[in-house]
N, CA, C and O atoms as a Maestro MAE file, in Angstrom:
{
 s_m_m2io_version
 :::
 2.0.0
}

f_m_ct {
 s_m_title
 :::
 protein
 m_atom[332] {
  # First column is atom index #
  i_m_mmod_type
  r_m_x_coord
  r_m_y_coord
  r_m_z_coord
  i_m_residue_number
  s_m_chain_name
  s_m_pdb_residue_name
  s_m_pdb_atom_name
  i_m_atomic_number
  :::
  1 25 -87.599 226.448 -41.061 1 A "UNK " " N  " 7
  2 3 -86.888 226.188 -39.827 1 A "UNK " " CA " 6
  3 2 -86.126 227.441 -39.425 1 A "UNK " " C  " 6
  4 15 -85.635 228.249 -40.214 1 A "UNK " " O  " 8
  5 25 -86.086 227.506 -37.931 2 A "UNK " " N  " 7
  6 3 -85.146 228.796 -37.823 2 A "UNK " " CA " 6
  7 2 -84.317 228.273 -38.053 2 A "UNK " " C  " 6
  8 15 -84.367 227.160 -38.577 2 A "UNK " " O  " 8
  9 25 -82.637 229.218 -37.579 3 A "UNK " " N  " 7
  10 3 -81.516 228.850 -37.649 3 A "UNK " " CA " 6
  11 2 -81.200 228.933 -36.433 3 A "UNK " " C  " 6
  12 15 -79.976 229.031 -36.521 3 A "UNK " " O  " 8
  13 25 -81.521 228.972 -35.011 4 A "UNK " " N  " 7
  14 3 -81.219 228.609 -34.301 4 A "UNK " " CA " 6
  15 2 -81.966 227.567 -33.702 4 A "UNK " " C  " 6
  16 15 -81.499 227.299 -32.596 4 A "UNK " " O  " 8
  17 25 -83.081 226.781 -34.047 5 A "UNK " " N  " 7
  18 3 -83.304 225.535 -34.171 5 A "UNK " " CA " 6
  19 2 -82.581 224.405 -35.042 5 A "UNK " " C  " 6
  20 15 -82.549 223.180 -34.926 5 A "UNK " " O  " 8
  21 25 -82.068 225.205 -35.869 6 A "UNK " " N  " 7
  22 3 -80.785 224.372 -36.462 6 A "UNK " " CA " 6
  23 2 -79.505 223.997 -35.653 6 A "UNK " " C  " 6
  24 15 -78.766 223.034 -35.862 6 A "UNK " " O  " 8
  25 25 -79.415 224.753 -34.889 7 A "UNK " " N  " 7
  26 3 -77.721 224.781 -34.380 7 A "UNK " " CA " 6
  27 2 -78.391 223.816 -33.142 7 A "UNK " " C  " 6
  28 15 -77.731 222.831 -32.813 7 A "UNK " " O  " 8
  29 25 -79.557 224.049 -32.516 8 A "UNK " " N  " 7
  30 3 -79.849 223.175 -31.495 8 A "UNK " " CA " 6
  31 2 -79.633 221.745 -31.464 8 A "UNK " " C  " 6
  32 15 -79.110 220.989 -30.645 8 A "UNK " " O  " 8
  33 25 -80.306 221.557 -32.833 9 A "UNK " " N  " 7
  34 3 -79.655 220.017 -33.329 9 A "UNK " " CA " 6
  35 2 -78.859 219.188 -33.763 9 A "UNK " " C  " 6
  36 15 -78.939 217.962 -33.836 9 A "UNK " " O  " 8
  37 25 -77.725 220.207 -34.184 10 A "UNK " " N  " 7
  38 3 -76.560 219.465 -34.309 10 A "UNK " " CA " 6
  39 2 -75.707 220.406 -33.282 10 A "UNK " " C  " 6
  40 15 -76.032 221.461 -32.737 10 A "UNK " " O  " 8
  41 25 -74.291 219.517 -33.201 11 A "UNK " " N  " 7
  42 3 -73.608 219.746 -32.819 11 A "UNK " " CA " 6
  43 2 -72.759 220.955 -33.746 11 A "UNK " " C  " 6
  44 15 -72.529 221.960 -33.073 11 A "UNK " " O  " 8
  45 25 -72.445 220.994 -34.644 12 A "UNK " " N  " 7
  46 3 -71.699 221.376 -35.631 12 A "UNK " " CA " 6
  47 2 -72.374 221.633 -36.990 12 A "UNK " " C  " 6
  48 15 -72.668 220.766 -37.813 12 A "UNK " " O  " 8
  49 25 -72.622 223.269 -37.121 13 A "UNK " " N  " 7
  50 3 -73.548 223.971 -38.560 13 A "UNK " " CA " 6
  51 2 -72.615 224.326 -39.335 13 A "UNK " " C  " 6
  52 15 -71.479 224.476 -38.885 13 A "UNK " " O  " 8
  53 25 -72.855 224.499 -40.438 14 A "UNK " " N  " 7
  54 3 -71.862 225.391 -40.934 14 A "UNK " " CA " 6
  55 2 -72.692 225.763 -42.401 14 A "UNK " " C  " 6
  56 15 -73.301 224.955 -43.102 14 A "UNK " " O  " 8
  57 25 -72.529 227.187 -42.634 15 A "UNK " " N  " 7
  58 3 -73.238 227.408 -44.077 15 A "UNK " " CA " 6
  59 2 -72.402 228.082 -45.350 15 A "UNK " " C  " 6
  60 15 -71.171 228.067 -45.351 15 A "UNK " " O  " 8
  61 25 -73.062 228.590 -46.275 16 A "UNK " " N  " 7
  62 3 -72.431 229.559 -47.111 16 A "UNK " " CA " 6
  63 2 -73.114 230.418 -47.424 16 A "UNK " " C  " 6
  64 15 -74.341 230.393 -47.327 16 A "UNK " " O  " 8
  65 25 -72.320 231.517 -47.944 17 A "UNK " " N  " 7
  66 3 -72.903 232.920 -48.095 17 A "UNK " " CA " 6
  67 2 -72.373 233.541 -49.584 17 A "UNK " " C  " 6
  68 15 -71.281 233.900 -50.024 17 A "UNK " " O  " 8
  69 25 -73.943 233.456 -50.181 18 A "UNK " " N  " 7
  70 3 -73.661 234.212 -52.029 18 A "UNK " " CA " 6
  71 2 -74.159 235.495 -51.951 18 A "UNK " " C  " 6
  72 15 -74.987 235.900 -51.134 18 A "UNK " " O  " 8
  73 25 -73.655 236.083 -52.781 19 A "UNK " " N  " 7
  74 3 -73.793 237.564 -53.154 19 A "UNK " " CA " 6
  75 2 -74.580 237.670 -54.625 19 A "UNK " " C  " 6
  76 15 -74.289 236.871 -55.515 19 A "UNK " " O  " 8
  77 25 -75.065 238.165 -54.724 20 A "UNK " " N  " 7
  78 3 -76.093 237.626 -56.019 20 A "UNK " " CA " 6
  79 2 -75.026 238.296 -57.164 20 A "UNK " " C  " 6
  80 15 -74.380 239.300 -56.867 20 A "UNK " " O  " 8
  81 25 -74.905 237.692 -58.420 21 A "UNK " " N  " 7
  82 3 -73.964 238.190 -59.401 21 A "UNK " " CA " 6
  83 2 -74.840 239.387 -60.178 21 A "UNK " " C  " 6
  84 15 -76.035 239.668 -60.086 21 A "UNK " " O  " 8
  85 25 -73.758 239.985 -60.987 22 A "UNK " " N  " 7
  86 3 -74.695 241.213 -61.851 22 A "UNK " " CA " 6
  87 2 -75.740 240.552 -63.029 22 A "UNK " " C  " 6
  88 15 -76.883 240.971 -63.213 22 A "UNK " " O  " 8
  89 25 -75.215 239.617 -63.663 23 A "UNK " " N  " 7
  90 3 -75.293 238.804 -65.153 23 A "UNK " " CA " 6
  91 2 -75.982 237.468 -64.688 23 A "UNK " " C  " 6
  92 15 -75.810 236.517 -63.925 23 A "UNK " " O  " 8
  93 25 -77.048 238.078 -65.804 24 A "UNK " " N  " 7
  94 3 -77.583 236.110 -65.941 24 A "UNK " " CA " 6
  95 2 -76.165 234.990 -66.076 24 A "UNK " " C  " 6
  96 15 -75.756 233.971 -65.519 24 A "UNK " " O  " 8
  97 25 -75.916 235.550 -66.746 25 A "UNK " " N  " 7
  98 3 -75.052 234.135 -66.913 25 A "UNK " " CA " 6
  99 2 -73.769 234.051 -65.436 25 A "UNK " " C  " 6
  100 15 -73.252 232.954 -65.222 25 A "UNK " " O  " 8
  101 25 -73.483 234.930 -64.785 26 A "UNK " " N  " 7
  102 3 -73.271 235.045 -63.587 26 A "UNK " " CA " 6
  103 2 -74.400 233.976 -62.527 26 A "UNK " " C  " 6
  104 15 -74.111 232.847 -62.133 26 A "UNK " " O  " 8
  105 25 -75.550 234.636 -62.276 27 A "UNK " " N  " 7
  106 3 -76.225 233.811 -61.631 27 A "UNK " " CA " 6
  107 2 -76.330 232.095 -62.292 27 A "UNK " " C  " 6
  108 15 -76.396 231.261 -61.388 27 A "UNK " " O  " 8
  109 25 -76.350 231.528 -63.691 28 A "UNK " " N  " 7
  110 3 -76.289 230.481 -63.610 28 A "UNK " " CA " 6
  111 2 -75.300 229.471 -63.149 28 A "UNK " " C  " 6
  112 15 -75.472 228.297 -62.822 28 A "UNK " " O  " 8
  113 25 -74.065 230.309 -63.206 29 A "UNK " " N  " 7
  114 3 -72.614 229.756 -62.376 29 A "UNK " " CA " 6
  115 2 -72.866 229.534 -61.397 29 A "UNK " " C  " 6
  116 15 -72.466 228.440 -60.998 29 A "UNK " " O  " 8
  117 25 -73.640 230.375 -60.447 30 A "UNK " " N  " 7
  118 3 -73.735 230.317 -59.052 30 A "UNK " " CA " 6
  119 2 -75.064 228.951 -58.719 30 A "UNK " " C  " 6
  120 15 -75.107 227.967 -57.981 30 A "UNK " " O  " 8
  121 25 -75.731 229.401 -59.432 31 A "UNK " " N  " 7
  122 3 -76.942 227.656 -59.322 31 A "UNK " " CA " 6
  123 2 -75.884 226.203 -59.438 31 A "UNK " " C  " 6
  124 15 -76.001 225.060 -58.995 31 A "UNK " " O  " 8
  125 25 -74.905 226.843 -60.199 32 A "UNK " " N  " 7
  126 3 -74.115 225.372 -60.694 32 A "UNK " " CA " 6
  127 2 -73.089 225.340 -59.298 32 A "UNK " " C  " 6
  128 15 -72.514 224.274 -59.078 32 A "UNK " " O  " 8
  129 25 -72.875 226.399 -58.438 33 A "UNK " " N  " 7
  130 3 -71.797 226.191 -57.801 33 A "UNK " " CA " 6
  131 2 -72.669 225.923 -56.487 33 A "UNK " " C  " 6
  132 15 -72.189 224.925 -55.949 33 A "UNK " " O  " 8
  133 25 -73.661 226.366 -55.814 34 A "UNK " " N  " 7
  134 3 -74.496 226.167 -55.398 34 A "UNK " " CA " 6
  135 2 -74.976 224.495 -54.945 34 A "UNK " " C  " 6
  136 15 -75.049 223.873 -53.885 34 A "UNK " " O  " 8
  137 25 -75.227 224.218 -56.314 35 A "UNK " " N  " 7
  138 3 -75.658 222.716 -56.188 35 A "UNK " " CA " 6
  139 2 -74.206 222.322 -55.993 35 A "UNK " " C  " 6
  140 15 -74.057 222.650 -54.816 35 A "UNK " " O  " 8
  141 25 -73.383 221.974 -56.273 36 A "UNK " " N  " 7
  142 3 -72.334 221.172 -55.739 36 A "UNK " " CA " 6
  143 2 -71.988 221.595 -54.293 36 A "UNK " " C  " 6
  144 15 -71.319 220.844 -53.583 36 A "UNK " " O  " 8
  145 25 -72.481 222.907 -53.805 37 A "UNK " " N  " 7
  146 3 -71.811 223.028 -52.473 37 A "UNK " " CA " 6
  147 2 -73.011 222.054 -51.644 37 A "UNK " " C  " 6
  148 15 -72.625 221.452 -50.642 37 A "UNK " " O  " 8
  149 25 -73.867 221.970 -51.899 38 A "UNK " " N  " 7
  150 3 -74.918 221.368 -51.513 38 A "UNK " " CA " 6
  151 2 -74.549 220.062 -51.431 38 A "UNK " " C  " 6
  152 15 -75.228 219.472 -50.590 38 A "UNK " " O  " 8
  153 25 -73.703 219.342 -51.996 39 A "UNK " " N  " 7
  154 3 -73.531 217.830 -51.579 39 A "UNK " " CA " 6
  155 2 -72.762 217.674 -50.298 39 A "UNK " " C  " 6
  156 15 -72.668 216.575 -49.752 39 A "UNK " " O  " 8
  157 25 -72.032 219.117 -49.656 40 A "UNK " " N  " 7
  158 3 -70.809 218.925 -48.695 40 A "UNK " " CA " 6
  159 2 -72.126 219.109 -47.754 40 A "UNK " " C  " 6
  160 15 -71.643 218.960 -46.632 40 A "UNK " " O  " 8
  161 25 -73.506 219.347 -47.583 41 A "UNK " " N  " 7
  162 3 -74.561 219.457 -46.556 41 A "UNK " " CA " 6
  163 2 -74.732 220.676 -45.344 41 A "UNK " " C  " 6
  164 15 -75.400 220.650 -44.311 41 A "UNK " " O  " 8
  165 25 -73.880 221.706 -45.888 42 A "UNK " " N  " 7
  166 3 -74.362 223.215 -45.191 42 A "UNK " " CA " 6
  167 2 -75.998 223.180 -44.432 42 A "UNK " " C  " 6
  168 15 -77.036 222.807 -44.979 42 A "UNK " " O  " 8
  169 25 -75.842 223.656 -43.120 43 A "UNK " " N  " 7
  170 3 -76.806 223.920 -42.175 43 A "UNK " " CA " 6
  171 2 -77.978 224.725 -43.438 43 A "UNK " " C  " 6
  172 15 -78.959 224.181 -43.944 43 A "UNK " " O  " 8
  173 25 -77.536 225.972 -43.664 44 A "UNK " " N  " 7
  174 3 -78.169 227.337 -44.729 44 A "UNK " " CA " 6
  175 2 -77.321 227.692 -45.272 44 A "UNK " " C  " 6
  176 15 -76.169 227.362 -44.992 44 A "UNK " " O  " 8
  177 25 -77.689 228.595 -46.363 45 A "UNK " " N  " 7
  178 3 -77.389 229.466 -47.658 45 A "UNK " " CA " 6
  179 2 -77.894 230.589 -47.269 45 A "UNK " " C  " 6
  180 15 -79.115 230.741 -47.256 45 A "UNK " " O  " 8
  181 25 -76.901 231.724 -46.825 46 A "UNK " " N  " 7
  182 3 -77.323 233.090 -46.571 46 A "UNK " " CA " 6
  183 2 -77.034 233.773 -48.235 46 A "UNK " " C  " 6
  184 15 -76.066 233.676 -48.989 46 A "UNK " " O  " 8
  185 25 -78.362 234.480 -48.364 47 A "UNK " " N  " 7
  186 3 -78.003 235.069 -49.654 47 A "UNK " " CA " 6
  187 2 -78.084 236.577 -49.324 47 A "UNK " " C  " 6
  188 15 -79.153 237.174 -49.199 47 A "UNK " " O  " 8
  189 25 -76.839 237.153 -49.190 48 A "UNK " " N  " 7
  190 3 -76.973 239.178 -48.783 48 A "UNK " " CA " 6
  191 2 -77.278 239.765 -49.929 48 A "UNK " " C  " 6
  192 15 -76.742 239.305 -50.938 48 A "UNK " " O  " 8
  193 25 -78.111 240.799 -50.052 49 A "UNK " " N  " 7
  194 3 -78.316 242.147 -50.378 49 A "UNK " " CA " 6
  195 2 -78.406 242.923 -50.257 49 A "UNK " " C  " 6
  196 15 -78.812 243.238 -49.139 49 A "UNK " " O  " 8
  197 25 -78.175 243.842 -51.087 50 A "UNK " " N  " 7
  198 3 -77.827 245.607 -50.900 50 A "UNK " " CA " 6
  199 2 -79.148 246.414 -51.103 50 A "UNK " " C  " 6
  200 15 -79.928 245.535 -51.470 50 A "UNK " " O  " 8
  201 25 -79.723 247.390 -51.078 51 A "UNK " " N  " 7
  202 3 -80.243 248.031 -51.115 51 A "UNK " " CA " 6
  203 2 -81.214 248.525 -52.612 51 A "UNK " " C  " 6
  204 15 -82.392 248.861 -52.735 51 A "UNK " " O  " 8
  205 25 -80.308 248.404 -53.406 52 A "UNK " " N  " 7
  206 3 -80.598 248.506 -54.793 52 A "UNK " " CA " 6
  207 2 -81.574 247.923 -55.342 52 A "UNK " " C  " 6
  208 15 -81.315 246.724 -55.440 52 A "UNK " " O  " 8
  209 25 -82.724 248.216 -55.812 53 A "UNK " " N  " 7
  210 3 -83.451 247.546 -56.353 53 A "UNK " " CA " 6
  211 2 -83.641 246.482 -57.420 53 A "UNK " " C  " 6
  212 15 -84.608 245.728 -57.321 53 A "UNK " " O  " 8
  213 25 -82.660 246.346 -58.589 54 A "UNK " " N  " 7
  214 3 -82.496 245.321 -59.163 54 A "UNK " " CA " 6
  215 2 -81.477 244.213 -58.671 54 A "UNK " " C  " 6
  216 15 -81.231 243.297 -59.456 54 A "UNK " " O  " 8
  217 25 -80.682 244.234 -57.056 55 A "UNK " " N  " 7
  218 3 -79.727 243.500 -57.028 55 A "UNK " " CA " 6
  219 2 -81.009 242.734 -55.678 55 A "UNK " " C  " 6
  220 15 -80.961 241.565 -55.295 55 A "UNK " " O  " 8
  221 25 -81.646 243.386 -55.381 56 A "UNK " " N  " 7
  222 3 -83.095 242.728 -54.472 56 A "UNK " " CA " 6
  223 2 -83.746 241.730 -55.478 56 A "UNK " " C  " 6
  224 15 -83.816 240.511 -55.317 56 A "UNK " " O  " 8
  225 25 -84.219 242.457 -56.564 57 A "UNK " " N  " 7
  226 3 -84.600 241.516 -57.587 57 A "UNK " " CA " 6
  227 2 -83.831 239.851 -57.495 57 A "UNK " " C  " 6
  228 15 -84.430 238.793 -57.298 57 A "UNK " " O  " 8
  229 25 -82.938 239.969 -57.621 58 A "UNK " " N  " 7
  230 3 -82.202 238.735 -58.190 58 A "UNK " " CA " 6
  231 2 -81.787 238.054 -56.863 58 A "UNK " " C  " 6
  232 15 -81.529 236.887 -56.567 58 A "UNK " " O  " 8
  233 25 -81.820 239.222 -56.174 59 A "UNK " " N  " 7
  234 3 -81.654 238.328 -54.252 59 A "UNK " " CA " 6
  235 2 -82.777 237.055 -54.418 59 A "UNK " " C  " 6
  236 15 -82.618 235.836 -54.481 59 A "UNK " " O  " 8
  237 25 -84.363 238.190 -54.471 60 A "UNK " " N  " 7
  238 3 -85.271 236.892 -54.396 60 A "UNK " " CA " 6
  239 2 -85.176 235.643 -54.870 60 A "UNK " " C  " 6
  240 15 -85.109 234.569 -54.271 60 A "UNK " " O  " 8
  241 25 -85.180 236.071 -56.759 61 A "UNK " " N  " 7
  242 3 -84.564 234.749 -57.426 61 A "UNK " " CA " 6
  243 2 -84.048 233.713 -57.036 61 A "UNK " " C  " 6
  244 15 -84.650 232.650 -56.884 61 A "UNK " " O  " 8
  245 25 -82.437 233.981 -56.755 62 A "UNK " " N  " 7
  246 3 -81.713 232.979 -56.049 62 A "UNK " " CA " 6
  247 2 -82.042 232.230 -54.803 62 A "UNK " " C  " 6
  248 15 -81.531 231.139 -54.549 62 A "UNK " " O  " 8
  249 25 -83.045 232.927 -53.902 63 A "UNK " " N  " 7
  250 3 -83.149 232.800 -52.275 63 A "UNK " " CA " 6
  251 2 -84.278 231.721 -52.670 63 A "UNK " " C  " 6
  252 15 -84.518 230.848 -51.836 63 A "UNK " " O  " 8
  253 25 -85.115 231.724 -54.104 64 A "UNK " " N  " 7
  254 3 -86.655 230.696 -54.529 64 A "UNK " " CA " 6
  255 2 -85.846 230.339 -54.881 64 A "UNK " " C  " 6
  256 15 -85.471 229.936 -53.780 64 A "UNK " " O  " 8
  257 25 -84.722 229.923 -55.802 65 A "UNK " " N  " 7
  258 3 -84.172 229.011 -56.541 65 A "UNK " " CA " 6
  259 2 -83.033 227.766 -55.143 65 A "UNK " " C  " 6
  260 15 -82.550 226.651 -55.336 65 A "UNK " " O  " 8
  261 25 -83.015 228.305 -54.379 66 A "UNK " " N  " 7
  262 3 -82.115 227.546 -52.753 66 A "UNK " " CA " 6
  263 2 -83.014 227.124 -52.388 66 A "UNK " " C  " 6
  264 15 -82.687 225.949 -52.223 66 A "UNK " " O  " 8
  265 25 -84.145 227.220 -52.069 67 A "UNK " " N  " 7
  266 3 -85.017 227.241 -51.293 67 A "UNK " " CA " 6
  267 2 -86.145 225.616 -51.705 67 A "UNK " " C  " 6
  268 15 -86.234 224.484 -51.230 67 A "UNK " " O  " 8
  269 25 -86.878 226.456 -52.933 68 A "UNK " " N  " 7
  270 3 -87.587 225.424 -54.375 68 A "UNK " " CA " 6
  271 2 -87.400 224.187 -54.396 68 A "UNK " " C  " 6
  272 15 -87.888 223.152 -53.941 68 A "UNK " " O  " 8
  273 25 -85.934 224.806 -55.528 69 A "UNK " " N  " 7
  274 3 -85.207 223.833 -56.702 69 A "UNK " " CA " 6
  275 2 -84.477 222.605 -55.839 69 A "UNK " " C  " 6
  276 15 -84.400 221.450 -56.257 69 A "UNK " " O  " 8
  277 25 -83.980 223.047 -54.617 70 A "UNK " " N  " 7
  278 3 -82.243 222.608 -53.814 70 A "UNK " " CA " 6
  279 2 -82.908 222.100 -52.767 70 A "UNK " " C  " 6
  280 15 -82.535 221.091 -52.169 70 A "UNK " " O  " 8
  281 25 -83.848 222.709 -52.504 71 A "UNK " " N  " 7
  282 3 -84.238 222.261 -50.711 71 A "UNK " " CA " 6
  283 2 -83.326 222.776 -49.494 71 A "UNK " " C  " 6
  284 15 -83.558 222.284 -48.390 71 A "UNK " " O  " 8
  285 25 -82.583 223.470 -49.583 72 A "UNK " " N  " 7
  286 3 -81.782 223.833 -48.913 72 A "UNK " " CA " 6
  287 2 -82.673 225.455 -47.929 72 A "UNK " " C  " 6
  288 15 -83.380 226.361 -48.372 72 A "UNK " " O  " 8
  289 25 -82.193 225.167 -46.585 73 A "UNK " " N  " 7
  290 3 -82.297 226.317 -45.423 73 A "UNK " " CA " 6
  291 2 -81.664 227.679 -46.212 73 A "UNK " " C  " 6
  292 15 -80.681 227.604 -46.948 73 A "UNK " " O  " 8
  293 25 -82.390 228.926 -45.935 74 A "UNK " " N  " 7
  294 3 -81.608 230.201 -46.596 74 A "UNK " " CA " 6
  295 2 -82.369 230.894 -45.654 74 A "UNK " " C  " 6
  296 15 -83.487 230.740 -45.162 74 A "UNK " " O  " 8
  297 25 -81.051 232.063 -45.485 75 A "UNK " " N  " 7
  298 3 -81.350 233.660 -44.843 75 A "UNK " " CA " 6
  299 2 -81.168 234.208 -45.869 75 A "UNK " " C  " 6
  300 15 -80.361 233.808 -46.708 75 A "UNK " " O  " 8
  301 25 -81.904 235.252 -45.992 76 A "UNK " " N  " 7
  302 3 -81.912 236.301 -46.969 76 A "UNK " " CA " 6
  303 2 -81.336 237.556 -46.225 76 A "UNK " " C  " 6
  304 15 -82.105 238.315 -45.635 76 A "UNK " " O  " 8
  305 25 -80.252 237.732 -46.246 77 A "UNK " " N  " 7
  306 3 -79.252 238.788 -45.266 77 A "UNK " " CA " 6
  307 2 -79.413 240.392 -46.078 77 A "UNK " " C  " 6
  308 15 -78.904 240.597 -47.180 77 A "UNK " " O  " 8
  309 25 -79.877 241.010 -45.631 78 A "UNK " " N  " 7
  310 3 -79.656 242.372 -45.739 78 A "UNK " " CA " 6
  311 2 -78.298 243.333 -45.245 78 A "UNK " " C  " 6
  312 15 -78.028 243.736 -44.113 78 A "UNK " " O  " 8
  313 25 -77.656 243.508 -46.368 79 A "UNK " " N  " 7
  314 3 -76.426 243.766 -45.831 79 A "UNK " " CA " 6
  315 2 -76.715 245.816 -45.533 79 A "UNK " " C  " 6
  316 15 -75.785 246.594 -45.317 79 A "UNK " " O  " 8
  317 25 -77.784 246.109 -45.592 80 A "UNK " " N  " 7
  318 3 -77.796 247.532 -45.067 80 A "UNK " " CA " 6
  319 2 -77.937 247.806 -43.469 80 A "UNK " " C  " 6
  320 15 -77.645 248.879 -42.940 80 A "UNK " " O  " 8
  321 25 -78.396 246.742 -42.836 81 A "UNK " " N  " 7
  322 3 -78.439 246.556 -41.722 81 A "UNK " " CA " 6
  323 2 -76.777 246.048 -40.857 81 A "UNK " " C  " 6
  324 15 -76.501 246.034 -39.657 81 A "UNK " " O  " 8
  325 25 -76.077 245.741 -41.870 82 A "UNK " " N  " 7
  326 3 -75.120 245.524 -40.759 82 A "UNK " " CA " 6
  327 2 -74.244 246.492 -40.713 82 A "UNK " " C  " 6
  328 15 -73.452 246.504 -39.770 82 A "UNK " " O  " 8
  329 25 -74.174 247.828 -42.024 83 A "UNK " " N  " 7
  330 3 -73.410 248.728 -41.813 83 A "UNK " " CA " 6
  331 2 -73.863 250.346 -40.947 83 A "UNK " " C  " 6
  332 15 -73.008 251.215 -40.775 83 A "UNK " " O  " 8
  :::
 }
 m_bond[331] {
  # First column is bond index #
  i_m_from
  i_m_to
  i_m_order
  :::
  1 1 2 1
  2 2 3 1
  3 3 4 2
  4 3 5 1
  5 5 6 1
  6 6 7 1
  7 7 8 2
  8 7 9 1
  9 9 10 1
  10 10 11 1
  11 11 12 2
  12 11 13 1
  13 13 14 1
  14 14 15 1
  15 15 16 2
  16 15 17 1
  17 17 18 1
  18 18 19 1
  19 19 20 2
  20 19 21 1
  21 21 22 1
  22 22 23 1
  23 23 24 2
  24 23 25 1
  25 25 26 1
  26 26 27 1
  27 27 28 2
  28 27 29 1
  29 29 30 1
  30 30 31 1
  31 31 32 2
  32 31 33 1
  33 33 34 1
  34 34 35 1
  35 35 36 2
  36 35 37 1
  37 37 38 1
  38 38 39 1
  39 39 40 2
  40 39 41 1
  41 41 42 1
  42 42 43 1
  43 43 44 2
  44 43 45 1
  45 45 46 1
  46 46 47 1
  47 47 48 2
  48 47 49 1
  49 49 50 1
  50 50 51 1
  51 51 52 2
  52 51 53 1
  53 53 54 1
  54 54 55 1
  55 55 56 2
  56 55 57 1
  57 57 58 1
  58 58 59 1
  59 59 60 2
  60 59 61 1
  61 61 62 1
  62 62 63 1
  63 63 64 2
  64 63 65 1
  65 65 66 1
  66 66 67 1
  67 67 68 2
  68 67 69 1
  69 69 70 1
  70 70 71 1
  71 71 72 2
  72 71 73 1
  73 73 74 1
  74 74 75 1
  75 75 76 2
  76 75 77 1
  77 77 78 1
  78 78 79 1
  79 79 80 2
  80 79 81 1
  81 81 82 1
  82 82 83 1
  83 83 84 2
  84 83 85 1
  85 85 86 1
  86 86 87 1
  87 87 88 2
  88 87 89 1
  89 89 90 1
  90 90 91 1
  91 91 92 2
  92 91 93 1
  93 93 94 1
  94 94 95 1
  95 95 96 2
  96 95 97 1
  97 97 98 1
  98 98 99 1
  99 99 100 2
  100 99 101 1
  101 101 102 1
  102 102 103 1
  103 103 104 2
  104 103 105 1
  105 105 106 1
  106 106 107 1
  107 107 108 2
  108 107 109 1
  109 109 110 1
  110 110 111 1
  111 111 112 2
  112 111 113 1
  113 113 114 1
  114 114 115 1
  115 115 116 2
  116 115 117 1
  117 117 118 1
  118 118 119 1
  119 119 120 2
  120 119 121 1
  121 121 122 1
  122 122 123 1
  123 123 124 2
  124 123 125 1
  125 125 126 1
  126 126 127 1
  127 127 128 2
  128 127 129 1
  129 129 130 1
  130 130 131 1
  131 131 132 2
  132 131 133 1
  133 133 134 1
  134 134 135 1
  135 135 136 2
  136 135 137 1
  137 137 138 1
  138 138 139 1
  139 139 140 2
  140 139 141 1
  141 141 142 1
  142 142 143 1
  143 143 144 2
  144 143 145 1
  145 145 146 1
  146 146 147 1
  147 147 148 2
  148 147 149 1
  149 149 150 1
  150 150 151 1
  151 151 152 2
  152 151 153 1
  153 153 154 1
  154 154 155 1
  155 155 156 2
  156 155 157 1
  157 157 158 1
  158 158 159 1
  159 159 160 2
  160 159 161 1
  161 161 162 1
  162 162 163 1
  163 163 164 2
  164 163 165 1
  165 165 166 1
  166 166 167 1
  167 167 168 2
  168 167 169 1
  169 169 170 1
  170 170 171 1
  171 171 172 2
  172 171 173 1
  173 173 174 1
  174 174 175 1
  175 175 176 2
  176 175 177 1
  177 177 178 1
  178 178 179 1
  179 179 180 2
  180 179 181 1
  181 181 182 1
  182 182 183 1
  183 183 184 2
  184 183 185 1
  185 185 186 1
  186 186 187 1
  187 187 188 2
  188 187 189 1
  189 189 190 1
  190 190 191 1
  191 191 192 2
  192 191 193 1
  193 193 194 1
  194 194 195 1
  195 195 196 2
  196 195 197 1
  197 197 198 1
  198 198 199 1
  199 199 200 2
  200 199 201 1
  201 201 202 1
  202 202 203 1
  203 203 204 2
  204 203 205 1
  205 205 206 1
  206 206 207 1
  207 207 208 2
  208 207 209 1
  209 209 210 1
  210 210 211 1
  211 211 212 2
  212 211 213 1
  213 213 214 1
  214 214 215 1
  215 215 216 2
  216 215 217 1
  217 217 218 1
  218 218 219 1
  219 219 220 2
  220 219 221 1
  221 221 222 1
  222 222 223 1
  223 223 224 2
  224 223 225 1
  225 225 226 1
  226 226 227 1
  227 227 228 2
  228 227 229 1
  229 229 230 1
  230 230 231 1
  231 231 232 2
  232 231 233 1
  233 233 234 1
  234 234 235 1
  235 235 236 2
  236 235 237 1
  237 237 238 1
  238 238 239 1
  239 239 240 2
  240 239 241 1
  241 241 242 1
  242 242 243 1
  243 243 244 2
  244 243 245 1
  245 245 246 1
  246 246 247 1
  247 247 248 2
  248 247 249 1
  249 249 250 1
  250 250 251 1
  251 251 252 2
  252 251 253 1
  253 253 254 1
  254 254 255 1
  255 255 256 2
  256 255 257 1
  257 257 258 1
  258 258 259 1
  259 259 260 2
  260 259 261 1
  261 261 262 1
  262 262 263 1
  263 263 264 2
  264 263 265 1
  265 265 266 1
  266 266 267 1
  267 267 268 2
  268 267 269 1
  269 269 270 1
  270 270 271 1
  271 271 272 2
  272 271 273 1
  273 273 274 1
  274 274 275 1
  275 275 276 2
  276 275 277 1
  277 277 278 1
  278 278 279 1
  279 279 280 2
  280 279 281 1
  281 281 282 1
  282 282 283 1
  283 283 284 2
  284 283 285 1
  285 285 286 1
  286 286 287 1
  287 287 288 2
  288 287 289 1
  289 289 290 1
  290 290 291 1
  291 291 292 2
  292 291 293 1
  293 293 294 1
  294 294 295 1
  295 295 296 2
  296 295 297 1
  297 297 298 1
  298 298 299 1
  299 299 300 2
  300 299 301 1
  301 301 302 1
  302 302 303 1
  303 303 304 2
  304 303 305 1
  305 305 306 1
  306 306 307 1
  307 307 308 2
  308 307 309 1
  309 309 310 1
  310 310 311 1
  311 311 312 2
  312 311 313 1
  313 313 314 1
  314 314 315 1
  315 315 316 2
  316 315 317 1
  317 317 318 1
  318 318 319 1
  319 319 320 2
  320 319 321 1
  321 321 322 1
  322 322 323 1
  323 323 324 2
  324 323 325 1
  325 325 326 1
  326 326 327 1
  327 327 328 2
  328 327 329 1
  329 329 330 1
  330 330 331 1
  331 331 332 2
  :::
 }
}
């Protein structure tokens, strides 16, 4: 779905935005925090990344693991583009 076919349909979107952690065990916090934000029913899950090649790595990860696992809407935000 886009995300502005999202906003078309409701009145009121609202999402969250993760930063991928350095550490496995970092990223499993975030699956755990993730799924609970997921019960409050966020429009999408923007997940930003930097440029770096192993922090792209783990972008993907997380962005299949929102996406997959959660069912949840995600942008995969490139944060080199907004600076």
């Amino acid at each position: 779905m886009r995300i502005r076919d999202l906003y078309a349909q409701q009145a009121l979107t609202y999402s969250f935005e993760v930063f991928p952690p350095r550490t496995e065990r970092g990223i499993l916090k975030l699956y755990r925090t993730i799924t609970e934000l997921k019960a409050l029913g966020p429009g999408f899950i923007s997940v930003t990344f930097a440029p770096d090649r192993s922090n792209r790595d783990r972008t993907f990860q997380i962005a299949a693991h929102v996406k997959k696992k959660l069912g949840l809407e995600l942008i995969p935000l490139n944060c080199s583009v907004l600076s």
